[in-house]
C-alpha positions as CSV (number, residue, x, y, z in Angstrom):
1,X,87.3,79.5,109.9
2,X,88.5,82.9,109.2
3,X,88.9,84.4,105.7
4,X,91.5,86.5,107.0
5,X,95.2,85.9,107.3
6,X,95.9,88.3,110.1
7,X,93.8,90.0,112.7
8,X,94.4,92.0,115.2
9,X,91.2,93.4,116.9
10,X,91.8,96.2,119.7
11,X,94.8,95.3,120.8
12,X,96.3,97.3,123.6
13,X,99.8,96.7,125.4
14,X,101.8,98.5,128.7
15,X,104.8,99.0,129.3
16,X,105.0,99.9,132.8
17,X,103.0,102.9,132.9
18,X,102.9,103.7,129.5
19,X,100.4,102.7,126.8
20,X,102.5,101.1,123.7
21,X,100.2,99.8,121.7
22,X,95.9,101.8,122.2
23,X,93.5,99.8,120.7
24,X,95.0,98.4,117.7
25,X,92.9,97.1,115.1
26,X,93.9,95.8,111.2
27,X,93.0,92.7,109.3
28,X,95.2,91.5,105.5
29,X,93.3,89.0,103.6
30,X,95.1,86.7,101.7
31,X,97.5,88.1,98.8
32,X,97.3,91.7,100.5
33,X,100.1,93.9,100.8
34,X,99.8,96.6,103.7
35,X,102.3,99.3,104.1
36,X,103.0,99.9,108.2
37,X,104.3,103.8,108.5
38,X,105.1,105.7,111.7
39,X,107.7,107.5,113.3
40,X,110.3,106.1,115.6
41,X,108.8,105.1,118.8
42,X,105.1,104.7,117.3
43,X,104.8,101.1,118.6
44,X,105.4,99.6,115.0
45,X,107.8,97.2,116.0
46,X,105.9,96.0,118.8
47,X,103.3,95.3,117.1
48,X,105.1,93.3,114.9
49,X,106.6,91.3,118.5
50,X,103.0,90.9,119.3
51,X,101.9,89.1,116.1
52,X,104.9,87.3,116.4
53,X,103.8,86.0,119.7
54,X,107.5,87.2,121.4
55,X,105.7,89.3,123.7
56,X,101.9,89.0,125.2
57,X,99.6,91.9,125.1
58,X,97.5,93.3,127.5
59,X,94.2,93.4,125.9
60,X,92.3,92.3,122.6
61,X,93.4,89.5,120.1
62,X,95.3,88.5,117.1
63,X,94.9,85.6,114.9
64,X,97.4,84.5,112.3
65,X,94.2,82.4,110.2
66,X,92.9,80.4,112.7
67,X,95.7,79.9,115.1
68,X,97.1,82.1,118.1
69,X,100.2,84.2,118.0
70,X,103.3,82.0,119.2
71,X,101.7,78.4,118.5
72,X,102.9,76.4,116.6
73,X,100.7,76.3,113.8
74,X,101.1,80.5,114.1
75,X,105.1,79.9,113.9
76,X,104.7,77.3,110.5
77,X,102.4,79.9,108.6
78,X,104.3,83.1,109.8
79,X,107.5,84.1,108.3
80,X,109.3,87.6,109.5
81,X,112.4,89.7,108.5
82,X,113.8,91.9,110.6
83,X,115.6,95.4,109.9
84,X,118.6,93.8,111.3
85,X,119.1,90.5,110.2
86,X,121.7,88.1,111.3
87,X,122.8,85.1,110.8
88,X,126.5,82.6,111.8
89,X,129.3,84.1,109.9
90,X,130.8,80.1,109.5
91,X,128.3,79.3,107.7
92,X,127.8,79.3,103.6
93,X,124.5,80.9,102.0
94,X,123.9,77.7,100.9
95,X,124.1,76.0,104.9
96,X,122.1,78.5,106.3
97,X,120.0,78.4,104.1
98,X,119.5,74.4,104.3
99,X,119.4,74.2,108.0
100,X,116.4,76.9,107.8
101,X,114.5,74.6,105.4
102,X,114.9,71.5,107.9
103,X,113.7,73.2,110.7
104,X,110.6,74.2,108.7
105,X,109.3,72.1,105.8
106,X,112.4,69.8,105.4
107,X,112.6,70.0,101.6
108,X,113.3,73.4,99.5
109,X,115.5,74.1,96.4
110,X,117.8,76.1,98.2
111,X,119.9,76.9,95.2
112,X,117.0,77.9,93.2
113,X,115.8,80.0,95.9
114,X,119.5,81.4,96.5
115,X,118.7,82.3,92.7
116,X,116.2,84.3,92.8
117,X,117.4,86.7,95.5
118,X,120.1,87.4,93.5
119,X,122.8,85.2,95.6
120,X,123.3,82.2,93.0
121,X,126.9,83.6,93.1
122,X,127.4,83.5,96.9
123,X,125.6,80.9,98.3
124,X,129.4,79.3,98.9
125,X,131.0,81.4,100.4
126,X,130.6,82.3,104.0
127,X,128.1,84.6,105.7
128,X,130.9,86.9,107.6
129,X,132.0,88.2,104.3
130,X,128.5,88.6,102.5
131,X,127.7,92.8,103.1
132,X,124.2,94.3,104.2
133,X,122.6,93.7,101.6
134,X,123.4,90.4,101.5
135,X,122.5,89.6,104.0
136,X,119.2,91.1,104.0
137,X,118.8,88.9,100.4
138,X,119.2,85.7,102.6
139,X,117.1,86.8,105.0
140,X,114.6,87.4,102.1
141,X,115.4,83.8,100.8
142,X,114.7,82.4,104.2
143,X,111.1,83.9,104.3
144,X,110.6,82.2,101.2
145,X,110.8,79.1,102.9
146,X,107.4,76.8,103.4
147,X,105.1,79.7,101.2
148,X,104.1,81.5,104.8
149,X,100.2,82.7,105.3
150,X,101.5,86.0,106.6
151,X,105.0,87.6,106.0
152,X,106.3,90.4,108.3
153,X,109.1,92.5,106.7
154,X,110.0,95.2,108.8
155,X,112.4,98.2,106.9
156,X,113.3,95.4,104.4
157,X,114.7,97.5,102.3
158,X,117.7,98.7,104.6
159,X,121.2,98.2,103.2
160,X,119.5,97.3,99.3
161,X,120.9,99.0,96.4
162,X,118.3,100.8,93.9
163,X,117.9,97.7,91.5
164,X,117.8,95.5,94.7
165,X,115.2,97.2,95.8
166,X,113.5,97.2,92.9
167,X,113.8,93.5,92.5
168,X,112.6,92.9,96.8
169,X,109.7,94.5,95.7
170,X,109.3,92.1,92.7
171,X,109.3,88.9,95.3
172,X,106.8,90.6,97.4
173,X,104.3,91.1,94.7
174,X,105.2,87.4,93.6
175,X,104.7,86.2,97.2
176,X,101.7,88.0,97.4
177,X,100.5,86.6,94.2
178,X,100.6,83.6,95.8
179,X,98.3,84.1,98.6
180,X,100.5,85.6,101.4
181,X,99.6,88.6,103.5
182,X,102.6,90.9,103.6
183,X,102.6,93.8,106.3
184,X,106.0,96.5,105.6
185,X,106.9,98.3,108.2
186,X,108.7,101.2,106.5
187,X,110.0,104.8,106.7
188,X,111.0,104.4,102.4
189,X,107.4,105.9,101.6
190,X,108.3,106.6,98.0
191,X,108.9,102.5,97.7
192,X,105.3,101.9,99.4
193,X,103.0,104.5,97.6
194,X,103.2,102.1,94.6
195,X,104.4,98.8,95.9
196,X,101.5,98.3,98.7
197,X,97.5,97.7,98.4
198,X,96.2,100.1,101.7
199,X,98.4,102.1,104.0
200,X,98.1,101.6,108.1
201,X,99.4,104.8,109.9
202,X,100.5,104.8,113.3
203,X,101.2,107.6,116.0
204,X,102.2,107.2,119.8
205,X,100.2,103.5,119.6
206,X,97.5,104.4,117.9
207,X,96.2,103.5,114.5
208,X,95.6,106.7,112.9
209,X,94.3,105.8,109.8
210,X,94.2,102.8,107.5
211,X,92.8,102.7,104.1
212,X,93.8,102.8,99.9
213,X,96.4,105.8,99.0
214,X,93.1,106.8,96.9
215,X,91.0,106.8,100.1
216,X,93.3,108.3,101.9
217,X,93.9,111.2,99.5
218,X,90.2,111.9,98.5
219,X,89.2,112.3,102.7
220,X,92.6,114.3,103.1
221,X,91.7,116.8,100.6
222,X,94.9,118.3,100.3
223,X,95.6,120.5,97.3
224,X,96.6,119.2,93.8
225,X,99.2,121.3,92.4
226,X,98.5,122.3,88.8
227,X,102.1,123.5,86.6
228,X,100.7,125.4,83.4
229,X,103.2,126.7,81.5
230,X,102.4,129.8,78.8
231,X,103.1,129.2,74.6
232,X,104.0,133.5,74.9
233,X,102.9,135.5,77.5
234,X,102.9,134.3,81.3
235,X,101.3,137.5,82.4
236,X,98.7,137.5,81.0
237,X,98.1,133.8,81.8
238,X,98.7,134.2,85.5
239,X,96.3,137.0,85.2
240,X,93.3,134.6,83.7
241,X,94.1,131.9,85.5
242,X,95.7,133.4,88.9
243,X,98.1,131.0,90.9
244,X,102.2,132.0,91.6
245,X,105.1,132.8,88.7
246,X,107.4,130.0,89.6
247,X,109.3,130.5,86.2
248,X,109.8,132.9,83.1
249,X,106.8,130.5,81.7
250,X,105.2,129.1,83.9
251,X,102.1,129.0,86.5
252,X,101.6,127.2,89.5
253,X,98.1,126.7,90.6
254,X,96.5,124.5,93.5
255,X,92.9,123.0,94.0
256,X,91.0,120.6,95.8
257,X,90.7,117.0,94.3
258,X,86.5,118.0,93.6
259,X,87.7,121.4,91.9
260,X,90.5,119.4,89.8
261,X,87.9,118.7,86.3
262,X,87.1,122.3,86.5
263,X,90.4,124.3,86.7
264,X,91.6,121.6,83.9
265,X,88.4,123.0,82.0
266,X,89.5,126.2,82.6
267,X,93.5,125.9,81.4
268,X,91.9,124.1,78.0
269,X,89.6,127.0,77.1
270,X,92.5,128.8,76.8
271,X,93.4,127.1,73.9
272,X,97.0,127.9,72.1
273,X,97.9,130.5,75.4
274,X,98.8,127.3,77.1
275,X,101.5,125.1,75.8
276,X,101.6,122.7,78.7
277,X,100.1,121.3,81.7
278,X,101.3,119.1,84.7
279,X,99.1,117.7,87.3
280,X,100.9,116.9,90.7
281,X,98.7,114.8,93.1
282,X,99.3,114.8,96.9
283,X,102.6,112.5,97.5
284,X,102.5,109.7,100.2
285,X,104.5,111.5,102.3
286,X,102.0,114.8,102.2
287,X,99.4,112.1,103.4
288,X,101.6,110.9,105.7
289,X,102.5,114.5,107.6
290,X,98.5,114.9,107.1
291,X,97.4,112.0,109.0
292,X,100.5,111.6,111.7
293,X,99.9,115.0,112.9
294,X,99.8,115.1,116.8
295,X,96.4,117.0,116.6
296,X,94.5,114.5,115.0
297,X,94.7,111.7,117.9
C-alpha cells in the first residue's frame, strides 16, 4: 500500500524523435493541491494524458494509489477536467449530469450538486445554450462525482468570471479537504500563488523545480522590494537609506530575503523621518521567470 495518491517516478515519453516528457518525477498525498505551470509546449498536458492512462509512456511509472494508469480501479478514483470541456448540446444540465453519475457510482444528488456549482438555475435547460463558463461549472460538477482519489483540472479556470473563479477555487479546497489530490495545470499564476500547497514547474519536459512558494522563494533569492515613503524630506532619506526616487515621497529599496530584518532595522531607527513602509515579496510569476529560464535545465 502506498500513502500516496499520485506517483509518477522518472517518467520519460517520445514522440518520434523528440523527448516530451525527461524524467518526470512528482508525488500529491492525499488532500494536496499542486499547481502545474509551464509554457505552451512544456509537456503539461501530456503528462496529464499519461496519468490518465490515454497514452503509454516510454519509461518509468505512475500509480494512481495502488492501481495503474488506465485500469479500472485508476478510472473509478481519477476524475479530470479538461481546458475545453464538452458535453451533447440536447441534453439538460440535469441529464448530463445523471447519465455521468450512472456510469460511475449510480447514485448522486445531482441537483444538489448542480447547486453548488452555481447551476441550480440551469440544470433544465439544454447544454447548447449554457456559455463557457457553464459549461466548465458542469464539468466541475461532473468531477464531483464518486469523491475521486486524484482530480486533474487542467486551466480550469478558462471562460470563469472573477467571482466564479473565486468560488472554483472554494470547491477545490473543499474537495481537497476531503482527501483528494488536486494537480492544476495553469497559466493564471496569481489564482495559484494562494490557492495551491507546492508549485511543480516544467520546461521543454522537464521538471524544473517542485517545492512550497516559501521554498521556492528563500533558494531563489530574488530581491524584496522595500517602498519607504518620507514624513518631510525624501532627500535626505534616500541619502540615509540609498535606493531610487520613484515619487515626490517616496524610496524604493531592494534586498535579499537574509538582509530583509536588517534594512527594516534600519528604516525604524529613523524614527518620525519615515511615515511609511511597504514590503513587496517576490510574486509567483518572478519565481516562475526564475525557475523556467532556459539556462537553468
Amino acid at each position: 500500500m502506498t500513502d500516496k495518491a499520485l506517483t509518477i517516478d522518472h517518467v520519460s515519453k517520445d514522440r518520434g524523435k523528440t523527448r516530451v516528457l525527461d524524467d518526470i518525477t512528482l508525488s500529491l498525498a492525499p488532500g494536496q493541491r499542486v499547481a502545474l505551470l509551464g509554457h505552451n509546449g512544456a509537456g503539461k498536458s501530456t503528462l496529464i494524458k499519461s496519468i490518465l492512462g490515454l497514452i503509454p509512456i516510454e519509461g518509468g511509472t505512475i500509480w494512481i494509489g495502488d492501481a495503474s494508469p488506465g485500469s479500472a480501479q485508476a478510472r473509478r478514483e481519477t476524475a479530470y477536467l479538461p481546458e475545453a470541456v464538452s458535453f451533447h448540446p440536447a441534453l439538460t444540465g440535469r441529464e448530463q449530469l445523471t447519465l455521468f453519475a450512472q456510469l460511475s457510482s449510480g447514485k448522486a444528488d445531482v441537483p444538489g450538486l448542480l447547486e453548488r456549482v452555481g447551476l441550480s438555475d440551469a440544470l433544465d435547460r439544454r447544454i447548447g445554450a449554457y456559455s463557457k463558463g457553464m459549461r466548465q461549472r458542469l464539468g466541475l460538477a461532473q468531477v464531483l462525482l464518486g469523491q475521486p482519489k486524484v482530480a486533474l483540472l487542467d486551466e480550469p479556470t478558462s471562460g470563469l468570471d472573477p467571482i466564479s473563479r473565486q468560488d472554483l477555487y472554494a470547491i477545490i479546497d473543499e474537495l481537497a479537504g476531503q482527501g483528494t489530490a488536486v494537480l492544476i495545470a495553469s497559466h493564471a499564476l496569481t489564482e495559484v500563488e494562494a490557492r495551491t500547497d507546492r508549485i511543480a514547474i516544467m520546461r521543454k519536459g522537464r521538471m524544473v523545480t517542485d517545492d512550497t512558494l516559501t521554498n521556492l522563494s528563500a533558494l531563489a533569492g530574488l530581491p524584496i522590494r522595500l517602498k519607504v515613503r518620507a514624513s518631510a524630506n525624501p532627500d535626505a532619506l534616500a541619502a540615509e537609506l540609498g535606493g531610487s526616487r520613484i515619487n515626490g515621497a517616496s524610496i524604493e529599496m531592494l534586498c535579499t530575503p537574509k538582509d530583509k530584518m536588517e534594512a527594516l532595522r534600519r528604516i525604524a531607527g529613523l524614527g518620525d523621518a519615515v511615515a511609511d513602509v511597504e514590503m513587496t515579496p517576490p510574486k509567483l510569476e518572478d519565481l516562475y521567470r526564475h525557475y523556467a529560464q532556459e539556462e537553468r535545465l
